[in-house]
N, C-alpha and C positions, 0 to 999 in steps of 0.2 A: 469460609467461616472459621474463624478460630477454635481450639480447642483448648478444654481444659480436665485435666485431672485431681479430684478434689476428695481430701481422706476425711474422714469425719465429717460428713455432712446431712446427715438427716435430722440434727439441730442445730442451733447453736450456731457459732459463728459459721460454721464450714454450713451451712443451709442458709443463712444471711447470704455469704456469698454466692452462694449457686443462684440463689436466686435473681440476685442481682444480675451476674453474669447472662442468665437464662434472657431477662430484659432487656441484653445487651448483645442476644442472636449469637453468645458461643455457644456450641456442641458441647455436651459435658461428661463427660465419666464419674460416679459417684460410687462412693462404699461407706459404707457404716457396719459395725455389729451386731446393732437392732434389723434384725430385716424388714420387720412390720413399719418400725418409723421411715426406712429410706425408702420402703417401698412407696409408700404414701407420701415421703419429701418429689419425688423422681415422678410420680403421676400427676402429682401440681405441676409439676414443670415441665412434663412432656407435651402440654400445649401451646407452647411458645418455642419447645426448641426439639433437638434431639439428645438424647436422654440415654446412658447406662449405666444401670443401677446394679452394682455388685456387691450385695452382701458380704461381709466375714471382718475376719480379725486381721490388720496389718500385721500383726507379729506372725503369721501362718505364710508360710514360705508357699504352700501351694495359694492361697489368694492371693500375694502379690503378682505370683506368673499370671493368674486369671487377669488382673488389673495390666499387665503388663501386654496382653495380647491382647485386651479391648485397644490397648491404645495402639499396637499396632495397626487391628483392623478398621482401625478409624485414618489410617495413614499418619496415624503421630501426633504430638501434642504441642499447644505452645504454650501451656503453662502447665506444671506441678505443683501443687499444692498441699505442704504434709501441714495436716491441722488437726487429724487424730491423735491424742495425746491418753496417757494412763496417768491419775492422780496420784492412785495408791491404795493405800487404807485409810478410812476416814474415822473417828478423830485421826489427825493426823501426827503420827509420832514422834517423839524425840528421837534423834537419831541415834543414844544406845540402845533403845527399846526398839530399833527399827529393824523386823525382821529378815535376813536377808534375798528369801525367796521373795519376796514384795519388794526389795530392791531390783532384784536381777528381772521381774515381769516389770517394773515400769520402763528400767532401761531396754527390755526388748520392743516395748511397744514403742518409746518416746526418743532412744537414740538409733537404735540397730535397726527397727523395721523399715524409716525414713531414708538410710544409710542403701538397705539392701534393693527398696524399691526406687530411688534414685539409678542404683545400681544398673536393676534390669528397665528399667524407661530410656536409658542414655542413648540405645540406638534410636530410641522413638519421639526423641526430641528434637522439636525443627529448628534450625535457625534461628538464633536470637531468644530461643526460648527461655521463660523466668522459670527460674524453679524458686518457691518460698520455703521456709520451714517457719512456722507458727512459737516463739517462746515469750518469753513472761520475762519482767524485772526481776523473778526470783531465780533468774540463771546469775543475776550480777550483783543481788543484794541478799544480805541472811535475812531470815526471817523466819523464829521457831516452828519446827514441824516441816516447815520447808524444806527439808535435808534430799530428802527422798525425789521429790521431784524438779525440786531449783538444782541442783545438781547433774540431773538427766539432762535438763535443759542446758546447762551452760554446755557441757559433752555437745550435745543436739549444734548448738552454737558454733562451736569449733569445727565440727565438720563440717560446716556447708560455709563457714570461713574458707578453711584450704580447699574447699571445692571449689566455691569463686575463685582462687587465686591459681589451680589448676585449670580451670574451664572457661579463660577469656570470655569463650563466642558465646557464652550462657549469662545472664543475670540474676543474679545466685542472692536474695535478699531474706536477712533474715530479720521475723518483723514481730515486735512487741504490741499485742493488739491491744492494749489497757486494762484496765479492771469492767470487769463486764458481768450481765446480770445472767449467769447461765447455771446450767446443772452444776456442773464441775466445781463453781463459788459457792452451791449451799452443799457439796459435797464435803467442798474444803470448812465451812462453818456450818456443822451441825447446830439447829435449834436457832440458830441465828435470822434478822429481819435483812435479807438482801433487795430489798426492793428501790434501795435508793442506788444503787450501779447501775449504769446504763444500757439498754440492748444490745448484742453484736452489733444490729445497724450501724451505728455514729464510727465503727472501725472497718468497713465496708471500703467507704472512699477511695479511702489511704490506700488500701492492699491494690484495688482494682487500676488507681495511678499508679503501681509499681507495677502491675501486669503491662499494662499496655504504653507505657512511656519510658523515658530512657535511661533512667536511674543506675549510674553503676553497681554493682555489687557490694553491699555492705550493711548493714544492721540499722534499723529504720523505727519509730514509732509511729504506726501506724496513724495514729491523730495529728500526727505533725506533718505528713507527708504533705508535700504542695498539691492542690488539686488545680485542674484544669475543668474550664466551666463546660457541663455538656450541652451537646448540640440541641437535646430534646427535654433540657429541665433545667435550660438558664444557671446561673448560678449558684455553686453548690456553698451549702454553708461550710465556716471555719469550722475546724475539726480542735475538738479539746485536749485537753493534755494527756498521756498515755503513762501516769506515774505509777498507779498501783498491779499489783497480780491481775493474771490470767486466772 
């Protein structure tokens, strides 16, 4: 049974795909900062698969080791998944008004904690394994207010660039999952009507054919990814376009 290690997952895309995953008989390693939410994402799903559910902050050096020695004790992982990400402050700032302790916590959650738990998972990664990191159009395109965390993200970007190019024997993909209808988008628009952006589901697909198929290393949108039709749900629909923010 495959495994997977999955950051930010007790809503929102990173719970989309566990779930998915779960339906699909991997083992799963979960974390979120809500304990209440993963704990109740991880007991929905503890009845189709095996299930660890580790609370805390990816920016916290001692939870990454905690995450780092489930995955040892599970004998190692075949996929990583960083999709826990930090927005910011909401409204979200112009970037001279943008304080810089609220830059240095986004950059710990959204470049360095991905960087660092990559770091300690490398011995517990098996063969062939994918590792993903989760960014947005706004690592490649400006977009006011964006300073703070399209920035993070392009950084985010870069390093799992020369990490595929460092780590042949790994498929290092780094994937733009569209504009989607979650917390983080009515974080990002206060007072705002986000009901017409679509569920994580419709970005599901995509990621799960970069886990399990043979895609080199390299920067992917998710809605675009080719799917392969499954064995137990016939053909899967075309996937939309991936143009706007995370």
């Amino acid at each position: 049974m495959p495994t997977a290690l999955i950051t930010g997952a007790s809503r929102g895309l990173g719970r989309a795909l566990a779930e998915r995953l779960a339906a699909d008989g991997w083992t799963l390693i979960m974390d979120a900062r809500d304990a209440a939410t993963l704990t109740a994402a991880a007991a929905a799903l503890a009845t189709s698969t095996i299930v660890r559910a580790i609370p805390g902050d990816v920016a916290d050096e001692v939870h990454r080791v905690a995450l780092a020695k489930a995955a040892a004790d599970l004998g190692g992982v075949d996929a990583l998944v960083h999709n826990a990400s930090l927005l910011g402050p909401s409204p979200l700032p112009a970037l001279v008004d943008y304080p810089l302790d609220d830059v240095r916590r986004v950059y710990e959650a959204n470049v360095f904690a991905p960087l660092r738990l990559t770091q300690l998972l490398a011995p517990h990664l098996r063969g062939g394994a994918a590792v993903i990191a989760i960014t947005s159009d706004a690592a490649v395109d400006a977009y006011e207010g964006w300073g703070g965390y399209g920035s993070s993200k392009a950084a985010l970007e870069q390093v799992f660039n020369v990490l595929g190019a460092e780590r042949p024997d790994l498929r290092v993909h780094r994937v733009d999952p569209g504009d989607m209808r979650t917390q983080m988008q009515a974080d990002a628009f206060p007072g705002e009507d986000i009901s017409d952006r679509p569920l994580p589901d419709v970005s599901v697909p995509g990621i799960v054919a970069l886990l399990t198929g043979d895609q080199p290393s390299g920067r992917y949108a998710a809605r675009d990814v080719p799917l392969e039709p499954r064995a137990d749900a016939g053909d899967v629909a075309e996937p939309g376009s991936a143009e706007a923010r995370t």
